[in-house]
C-alpha positions as CSV (number, residue, x, y, z in Angstrom):
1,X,0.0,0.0,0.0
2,X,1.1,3.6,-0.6
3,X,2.6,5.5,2.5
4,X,0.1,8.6,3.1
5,X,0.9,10.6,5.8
6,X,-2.0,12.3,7.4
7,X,-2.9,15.6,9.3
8,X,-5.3,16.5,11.0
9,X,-8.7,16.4,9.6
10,X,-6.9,14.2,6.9
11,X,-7.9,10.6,8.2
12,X,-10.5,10.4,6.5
13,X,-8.1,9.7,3.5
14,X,-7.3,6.2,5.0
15,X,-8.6,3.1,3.5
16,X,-9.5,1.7,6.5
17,X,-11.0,-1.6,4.9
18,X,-7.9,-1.9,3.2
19,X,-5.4,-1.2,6.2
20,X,-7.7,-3.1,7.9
21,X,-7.4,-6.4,6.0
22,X,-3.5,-5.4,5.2
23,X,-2.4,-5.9,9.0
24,X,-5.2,-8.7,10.2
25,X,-2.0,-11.0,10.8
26,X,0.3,-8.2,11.4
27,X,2.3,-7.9,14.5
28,X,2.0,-5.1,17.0
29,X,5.2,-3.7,16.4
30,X,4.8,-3.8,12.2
31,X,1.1,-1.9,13.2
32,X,3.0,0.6,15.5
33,X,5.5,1.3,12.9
34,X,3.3,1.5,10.3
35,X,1.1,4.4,12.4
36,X,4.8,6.4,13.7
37,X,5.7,6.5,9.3
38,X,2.3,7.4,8.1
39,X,1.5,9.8,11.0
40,X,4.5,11.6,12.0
41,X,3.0,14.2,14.0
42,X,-0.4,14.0,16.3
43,X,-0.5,10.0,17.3
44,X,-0.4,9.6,21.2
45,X,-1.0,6.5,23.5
46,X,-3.3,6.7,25.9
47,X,-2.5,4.2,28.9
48,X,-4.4,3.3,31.7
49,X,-1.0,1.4,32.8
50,X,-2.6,-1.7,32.5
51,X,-0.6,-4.7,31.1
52,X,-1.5,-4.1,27.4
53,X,-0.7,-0.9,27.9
54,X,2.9,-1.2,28.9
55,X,3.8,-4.2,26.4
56,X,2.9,-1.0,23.7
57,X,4.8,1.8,25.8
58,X,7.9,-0.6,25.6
59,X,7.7,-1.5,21.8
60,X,7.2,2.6,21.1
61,X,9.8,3.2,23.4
62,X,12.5,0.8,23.1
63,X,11.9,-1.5,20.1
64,X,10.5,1.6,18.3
65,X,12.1,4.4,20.1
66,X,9.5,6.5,19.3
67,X,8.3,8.4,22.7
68,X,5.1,9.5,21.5
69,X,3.1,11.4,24.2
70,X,1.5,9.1,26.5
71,X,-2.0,10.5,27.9
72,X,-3.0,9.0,32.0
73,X,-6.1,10.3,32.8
74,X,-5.7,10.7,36.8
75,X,-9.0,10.3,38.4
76,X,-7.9,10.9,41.5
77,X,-9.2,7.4,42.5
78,X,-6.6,5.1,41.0
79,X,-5.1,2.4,43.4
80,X,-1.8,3.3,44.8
81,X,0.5,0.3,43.2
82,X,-1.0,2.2,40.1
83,X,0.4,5.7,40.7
84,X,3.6,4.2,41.7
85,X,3.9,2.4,38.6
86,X,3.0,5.7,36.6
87,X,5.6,7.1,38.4
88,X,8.6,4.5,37.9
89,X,8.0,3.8,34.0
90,X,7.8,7.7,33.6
91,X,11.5,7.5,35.2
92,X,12.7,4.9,33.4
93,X,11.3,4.8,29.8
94,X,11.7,8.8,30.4
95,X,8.2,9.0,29.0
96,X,6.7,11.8,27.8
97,X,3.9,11.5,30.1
98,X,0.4,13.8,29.4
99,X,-1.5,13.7,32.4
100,X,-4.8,14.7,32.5
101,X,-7.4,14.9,35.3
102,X,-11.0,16.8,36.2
103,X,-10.1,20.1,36.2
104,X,-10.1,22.4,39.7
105,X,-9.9,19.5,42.3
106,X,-6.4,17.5,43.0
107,X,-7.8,15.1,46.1
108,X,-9.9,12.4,46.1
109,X,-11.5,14.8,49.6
110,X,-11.5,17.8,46.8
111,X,-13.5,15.4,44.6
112,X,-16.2,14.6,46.9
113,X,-16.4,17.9,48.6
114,X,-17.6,19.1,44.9
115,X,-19.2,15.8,43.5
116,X,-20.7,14.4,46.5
117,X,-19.9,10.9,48.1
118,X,-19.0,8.0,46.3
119,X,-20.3,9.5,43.3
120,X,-19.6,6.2,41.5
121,X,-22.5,4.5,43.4
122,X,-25.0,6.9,42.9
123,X,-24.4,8.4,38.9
124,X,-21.8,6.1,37.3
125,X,-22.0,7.7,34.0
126,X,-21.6,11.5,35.2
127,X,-18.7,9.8,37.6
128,X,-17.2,8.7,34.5
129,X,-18.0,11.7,32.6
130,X,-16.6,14.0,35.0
131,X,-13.1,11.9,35.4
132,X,-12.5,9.7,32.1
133,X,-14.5,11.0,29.1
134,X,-14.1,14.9,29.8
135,X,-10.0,14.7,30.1
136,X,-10.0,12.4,27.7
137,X,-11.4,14.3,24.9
138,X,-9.7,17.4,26.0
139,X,-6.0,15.8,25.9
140,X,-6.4,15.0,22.8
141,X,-7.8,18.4,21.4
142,X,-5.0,20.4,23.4
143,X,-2.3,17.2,22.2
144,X,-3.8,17.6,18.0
145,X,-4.1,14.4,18.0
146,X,-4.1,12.8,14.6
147,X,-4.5,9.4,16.1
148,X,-4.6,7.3,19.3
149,X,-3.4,4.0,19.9
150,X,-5.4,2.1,23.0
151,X,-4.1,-1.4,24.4
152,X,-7.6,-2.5,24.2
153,X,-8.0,-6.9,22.7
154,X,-11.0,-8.6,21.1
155,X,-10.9,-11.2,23.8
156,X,-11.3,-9.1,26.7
157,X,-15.0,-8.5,26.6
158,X,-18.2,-9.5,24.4
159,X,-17.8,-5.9,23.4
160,X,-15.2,-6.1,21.6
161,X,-14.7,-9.2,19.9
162,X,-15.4,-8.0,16.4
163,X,-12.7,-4.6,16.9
164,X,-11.2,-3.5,14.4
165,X,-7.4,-2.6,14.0
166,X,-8.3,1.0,12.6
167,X,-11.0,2.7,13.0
168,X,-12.5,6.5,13.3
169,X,-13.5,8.4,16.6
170,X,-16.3,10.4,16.9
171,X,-14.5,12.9,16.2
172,X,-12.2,11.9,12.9
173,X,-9.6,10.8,14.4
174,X,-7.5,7.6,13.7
175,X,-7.9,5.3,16.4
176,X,-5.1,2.3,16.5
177,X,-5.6,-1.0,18.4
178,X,-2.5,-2.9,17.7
179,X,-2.6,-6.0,20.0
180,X,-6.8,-6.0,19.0
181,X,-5.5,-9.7,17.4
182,X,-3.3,-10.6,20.9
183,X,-4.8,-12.8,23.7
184,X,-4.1,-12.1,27.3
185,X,-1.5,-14.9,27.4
186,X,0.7,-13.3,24.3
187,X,0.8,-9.9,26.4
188,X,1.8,-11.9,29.7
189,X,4.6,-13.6,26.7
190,X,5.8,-10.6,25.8
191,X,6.0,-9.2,29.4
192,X,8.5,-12.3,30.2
193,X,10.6,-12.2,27.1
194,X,11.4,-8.8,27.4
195,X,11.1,-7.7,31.3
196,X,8.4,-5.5,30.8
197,X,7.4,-3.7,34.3
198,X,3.7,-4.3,35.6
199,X,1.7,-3.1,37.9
200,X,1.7,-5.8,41.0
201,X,-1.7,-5.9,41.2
202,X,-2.0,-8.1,38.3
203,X,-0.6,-11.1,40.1
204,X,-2.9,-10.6,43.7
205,X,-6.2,-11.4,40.6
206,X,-6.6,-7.9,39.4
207,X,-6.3,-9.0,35.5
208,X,-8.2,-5.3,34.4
209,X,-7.1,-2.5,36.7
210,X,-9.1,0.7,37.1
211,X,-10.5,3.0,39.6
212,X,-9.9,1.5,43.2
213,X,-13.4,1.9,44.6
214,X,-15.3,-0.1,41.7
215,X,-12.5,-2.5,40.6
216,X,-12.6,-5.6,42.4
217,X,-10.6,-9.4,42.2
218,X,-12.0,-11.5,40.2
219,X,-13.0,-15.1,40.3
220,X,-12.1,-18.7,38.9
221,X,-13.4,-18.7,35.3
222,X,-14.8,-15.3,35.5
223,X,-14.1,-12.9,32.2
224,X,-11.3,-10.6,32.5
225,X,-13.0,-7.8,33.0
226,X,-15.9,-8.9,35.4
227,X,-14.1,-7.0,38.2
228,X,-14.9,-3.7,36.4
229,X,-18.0,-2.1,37.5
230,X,-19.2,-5.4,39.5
231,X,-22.9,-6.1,40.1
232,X,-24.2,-3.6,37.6
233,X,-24.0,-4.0,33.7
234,X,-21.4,-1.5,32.2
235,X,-18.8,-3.2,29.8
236,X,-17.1,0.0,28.9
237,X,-16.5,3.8,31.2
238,X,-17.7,5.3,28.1
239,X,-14.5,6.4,26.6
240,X,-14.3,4.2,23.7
241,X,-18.1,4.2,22.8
């Protein structure tokens, strides 16, 4: 296929269908490589500094070395062996780290004296609004992003089993999923073969790690994901919808 390099407003221009069926069998890093030639300026990573996450922050940072932004939304309510973890692979990958959070309150106390308590419990959608979707969408206006890679996998949920590679935001905007193809297994893989750092909570049955008050363990044989928003019926916070 012809190399196109976009800008903004120019995705459009992509044969997704094509680039699509192109890099079905591809590998994450030939996907990652393929996004860093053809969009040399505006693609970012946004990491929850999950597992997925950091197996792409290594291959754009040291397979790649390409330290494209990387975009944490801080909710304020993120577990501490999270934060830590933010911290240590922003020392060592040297990361050039975008963090982004609901604006005028830094404390989970500042949060509730303006929200109200456990705001999760009583409006999960406006809690997710107010923490995940808003900073989302404004880190990438203020970042021009051209594209965003996400660490998201078909086999994680129901939802997303039929993901594609490439796809479109609201918005226009490129969106990458390069391990969509990976199972959870050929992240852990990867991890091992090349010492990838992860956050600890993975191994004490935390597979899918998100805000501390609403993320739970899960059980034998349970999906992935089934600690996420436990006993009510959300698959997704909202910001890839």
């Amino acid at each position: 296929m012809t190399a196109f390099t976009a800008s903004k407003n120019q995705t459009s221009a992509f044969d997704l269908e094509q680039l699509n069926q192109q890099f079905e069998t591809a590998t994450p890093k030939e996907i990652l490589a393929w996004s860093i030639e053809n969009i040399p300026t505006g693609l970012v990573q946004t990491s929850a500094f999950n597992v997925d996450d950091m197996v792409i922050t290594h291959i754009l940072y040291t397979e790649l070395k390409h330290p494209v932004p990387v975009v944490f939304l801080d909710t304020l309510h993120h577990f501490r062996e999270s934060l830590e973890l933010v911290a240590k692979a922003k020392q060592v990958y040297n990361l050039d780290l975008q963090t982004y959070k609901t604006p005028d309150v830094d404390t989970r106390e500042a949060f509730t004296a303006k929200y109200g308590e456990a705001l999760w419990d009583k409006d999960i959608a406006q809690f997710h609004h107010i923490t995940k979707i808003e900073p989302l969408q404004r880190s990438l206006d203020e970042l021009d992003t051209v594209a965003w890679i996400t660490g998201r996998r078909r086999d994680q949920a129901v939802t997303r089993a039929n993901m594609p590679i490439f796809e479109l935001d609201g918005k226009g905007r490129l969106k990458v999923n390069p391990i969509a193809t990976w199972t959870r297994q050929d992240s852990w893989v990867y991890v091992a073969e090349h010492k990838v750092m992860y956050n600890p909570l993975h191994d004490q049955g935390y597979p899918s790690i998100g805000d501390e008050p609403i993320t739970t363990k899960i059980g034998q044989g349970e999906d992935e994901r089934a600690g996420r928003w436990r006993g009510s019926n959300k698959t997704e916070c909202g910001i890839h919808i």
